[in-house]
LOGU-104955 format. One record per atom (N, C-alpha, C): residue in one letter; y, x, z. Coordinates in steps of 0.2 Angstrom, whole numbers, plus 5000, padded with zeros to 4 digits. Atoms other than C-alpha are relative to their C-alpha. Layout:
residues N
AYXZ;...
This chain:
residues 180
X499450045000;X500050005000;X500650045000;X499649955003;X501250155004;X500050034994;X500249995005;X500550214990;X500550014994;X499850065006;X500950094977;X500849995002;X499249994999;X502750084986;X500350064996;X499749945001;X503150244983;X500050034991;X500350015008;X502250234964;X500549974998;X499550035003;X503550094960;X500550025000;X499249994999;X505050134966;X500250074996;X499749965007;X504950304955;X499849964994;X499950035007;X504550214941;X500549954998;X499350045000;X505950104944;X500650054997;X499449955000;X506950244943;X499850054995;X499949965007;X506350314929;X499750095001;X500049914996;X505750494938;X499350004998;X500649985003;X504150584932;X499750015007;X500349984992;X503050634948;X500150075001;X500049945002;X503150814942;X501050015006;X499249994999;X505150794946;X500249985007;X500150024992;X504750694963;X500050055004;X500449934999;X503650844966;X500550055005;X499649915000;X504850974966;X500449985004;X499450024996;X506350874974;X499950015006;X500350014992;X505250854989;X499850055003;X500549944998;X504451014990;X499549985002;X500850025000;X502850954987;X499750014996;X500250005005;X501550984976;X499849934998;X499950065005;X501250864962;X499349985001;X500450034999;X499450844967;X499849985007;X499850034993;X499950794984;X500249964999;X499750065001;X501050684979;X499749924996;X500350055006;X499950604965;X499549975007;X500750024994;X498550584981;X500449945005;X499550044994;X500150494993;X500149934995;X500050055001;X500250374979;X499449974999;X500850015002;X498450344976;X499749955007;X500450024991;X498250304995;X499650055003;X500549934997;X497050464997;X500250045005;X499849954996;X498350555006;X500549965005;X499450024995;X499450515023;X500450055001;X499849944997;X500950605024;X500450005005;X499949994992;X501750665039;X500649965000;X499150044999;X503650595043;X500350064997;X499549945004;X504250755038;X499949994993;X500250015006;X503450725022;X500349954997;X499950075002;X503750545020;X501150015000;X499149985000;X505750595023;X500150024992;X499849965007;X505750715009;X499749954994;X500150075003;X505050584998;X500349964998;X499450065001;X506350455002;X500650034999;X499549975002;X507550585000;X500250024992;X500249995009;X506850634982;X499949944995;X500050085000;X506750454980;X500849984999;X499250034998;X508850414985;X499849955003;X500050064999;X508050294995;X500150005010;X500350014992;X507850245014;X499350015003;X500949984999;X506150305023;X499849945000;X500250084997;X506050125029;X499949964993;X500150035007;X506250055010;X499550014996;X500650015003;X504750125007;X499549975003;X500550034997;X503850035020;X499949935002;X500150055001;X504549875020;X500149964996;X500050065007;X504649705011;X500649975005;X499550034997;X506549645013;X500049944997;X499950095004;X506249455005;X500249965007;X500050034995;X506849355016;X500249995008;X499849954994;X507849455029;X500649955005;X499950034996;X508649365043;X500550025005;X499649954995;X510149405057;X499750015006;X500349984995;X508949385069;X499450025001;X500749975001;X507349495074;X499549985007;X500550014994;X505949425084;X499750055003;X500349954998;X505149525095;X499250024996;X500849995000;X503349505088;X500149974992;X499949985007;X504149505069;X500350054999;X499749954996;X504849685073;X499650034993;X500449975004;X504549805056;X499950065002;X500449944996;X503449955063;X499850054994;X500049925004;X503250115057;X499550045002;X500449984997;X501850175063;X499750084997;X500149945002;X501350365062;X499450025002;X500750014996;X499350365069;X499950065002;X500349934999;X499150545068;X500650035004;X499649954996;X500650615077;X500149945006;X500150034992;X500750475091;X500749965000;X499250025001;X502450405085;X500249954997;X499950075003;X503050205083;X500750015000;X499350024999;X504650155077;X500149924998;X499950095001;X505149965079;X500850004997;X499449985004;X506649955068;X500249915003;X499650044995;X507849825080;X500449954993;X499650025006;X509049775063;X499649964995;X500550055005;X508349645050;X500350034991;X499949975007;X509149745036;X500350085001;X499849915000;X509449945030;X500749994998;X499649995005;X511049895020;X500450015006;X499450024992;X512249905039;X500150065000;X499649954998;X513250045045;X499650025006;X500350014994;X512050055060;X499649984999;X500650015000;X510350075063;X499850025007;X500450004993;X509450025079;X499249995000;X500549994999;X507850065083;X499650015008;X500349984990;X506550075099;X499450044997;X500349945000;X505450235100;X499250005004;X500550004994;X503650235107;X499750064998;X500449964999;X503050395111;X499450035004;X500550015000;X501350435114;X500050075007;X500149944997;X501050585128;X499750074998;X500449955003;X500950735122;X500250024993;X499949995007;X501650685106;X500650034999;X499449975002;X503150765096;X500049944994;X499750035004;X504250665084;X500050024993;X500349975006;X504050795070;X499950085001;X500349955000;X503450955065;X500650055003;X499449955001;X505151065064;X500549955000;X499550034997;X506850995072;X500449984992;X499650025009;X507750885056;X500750005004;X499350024999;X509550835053;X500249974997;X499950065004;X510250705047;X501049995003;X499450025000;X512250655042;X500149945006;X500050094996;X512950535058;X500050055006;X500150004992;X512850525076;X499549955002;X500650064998;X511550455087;X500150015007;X500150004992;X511250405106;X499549955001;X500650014998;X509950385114;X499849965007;X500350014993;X509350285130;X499150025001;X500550014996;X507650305139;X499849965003;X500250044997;X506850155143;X499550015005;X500649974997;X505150225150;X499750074999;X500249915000;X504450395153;X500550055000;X499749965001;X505150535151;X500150064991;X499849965006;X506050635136;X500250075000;X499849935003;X506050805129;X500550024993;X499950015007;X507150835117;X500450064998;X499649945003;X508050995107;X500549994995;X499650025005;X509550995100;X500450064999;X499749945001;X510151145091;X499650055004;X500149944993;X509151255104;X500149995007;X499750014991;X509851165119;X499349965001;X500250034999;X508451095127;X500049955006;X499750054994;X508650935138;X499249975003;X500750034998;X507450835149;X500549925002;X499750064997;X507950645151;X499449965004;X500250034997;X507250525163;X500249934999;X500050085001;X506950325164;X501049995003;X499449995001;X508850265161;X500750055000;X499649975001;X509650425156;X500149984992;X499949995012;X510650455135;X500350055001;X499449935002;X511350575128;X500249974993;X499950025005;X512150555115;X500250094994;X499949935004;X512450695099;X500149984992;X499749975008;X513050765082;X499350014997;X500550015003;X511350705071;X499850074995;X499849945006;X511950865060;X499650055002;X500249944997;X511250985072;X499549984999;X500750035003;X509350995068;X499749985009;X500250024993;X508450905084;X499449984999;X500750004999;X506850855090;X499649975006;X500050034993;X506250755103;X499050005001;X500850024996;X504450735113;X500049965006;X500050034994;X503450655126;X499650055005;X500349984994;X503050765142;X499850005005;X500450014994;X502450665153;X499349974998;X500850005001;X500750575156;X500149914997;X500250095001;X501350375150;X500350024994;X499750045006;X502050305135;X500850015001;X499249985001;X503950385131;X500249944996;X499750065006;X505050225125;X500850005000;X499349965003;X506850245119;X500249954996;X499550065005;X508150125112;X500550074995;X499649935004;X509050255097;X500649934998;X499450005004;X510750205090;X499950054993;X499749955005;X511150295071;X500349984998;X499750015006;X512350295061;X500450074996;X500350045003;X512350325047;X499449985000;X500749985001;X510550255046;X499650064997;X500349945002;X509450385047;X499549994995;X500550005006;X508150315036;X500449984993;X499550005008;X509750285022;X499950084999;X499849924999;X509750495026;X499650014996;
């Protein structure tokens, strides 16, 4: 289904995979696999993608018919990343807004991504539950159940979970990071 997403919207846009390929810094028989379904790729991956794309990460995952101003708890579009331990409930009923709200469930143990990203914008962050680790620019911080910080997106950051429950997180961005 990601797949096939990711299949259309370059052929939407008229792009060869070869050309995907290289924008992403992927190989072409990777990415042929990522449409095919064969392959899952990481969030760092799936970024580069929607970036070689000009799209939103989110645009590739969901189906906007039908979009709403308000978001039910248990209609909530999920991002789900199985192998790194990382959910994202996208709190907004559409990508096209100045701001993008999000809730974070981190897994113990888990990391957010492989290598600290960055993205145009500012973001802030609360902790609902557990505890946060997170690196910003090299600064490392530890937050606790109703601590935020807030920061300059631009710097490459990187957040985990260090303790032994389930880390949950309300994020602020703007610009949306999955526009990024």
């Amino acid at each position: 289904m990601l797949g096939a997403r990711i299949r259309e919207i370059r052929q939407e846009k008229g792009l060869r995979l070869e050309k995907v390929a290289k924008k992403a810094g992927l190989t072409c028989g990777f990415l042929s696999q990522v449409e095919r379904d064969l392959a899952n790729p990481s969030i760092t991956s799936l970024r580069k993608i929607a970036e070689a794309l000009d799209v939103p990460i989110f645009y590739l995952l969901l189906d906007h018919k039908g979009l709403k101003p308000v978001v039910r708890r248990d209609q909530r579009k999920v991002l789900r990343f199985p192998q790194s331990g990382v959910t994202y409930e996208l709190l907004c009923p559409e990508l096209n807004r100045k701001m993008e709200v999000m809730i974070g469930r981190v897994d113990p143990s888990a990391v957010s991504c492989e290598e600290p990203l960055f993205h145009p914008g500012e973001e802030c962050i609360v902790v609902l539950q557990g505890c946060m680790g997170i690196n910003i620019g090299g600064e490392v911080y530890r937050l606790e159940k109703g601590d935020s910080i807030y920061y300059c997106a631009a710097v490459p950051h990187k957040l985990w979970n260090p303790g032994d429950k389930e880390l949950v997180f309300l994020s602020a961005v703007t610009p949306p990071l999955w526009h990024c």
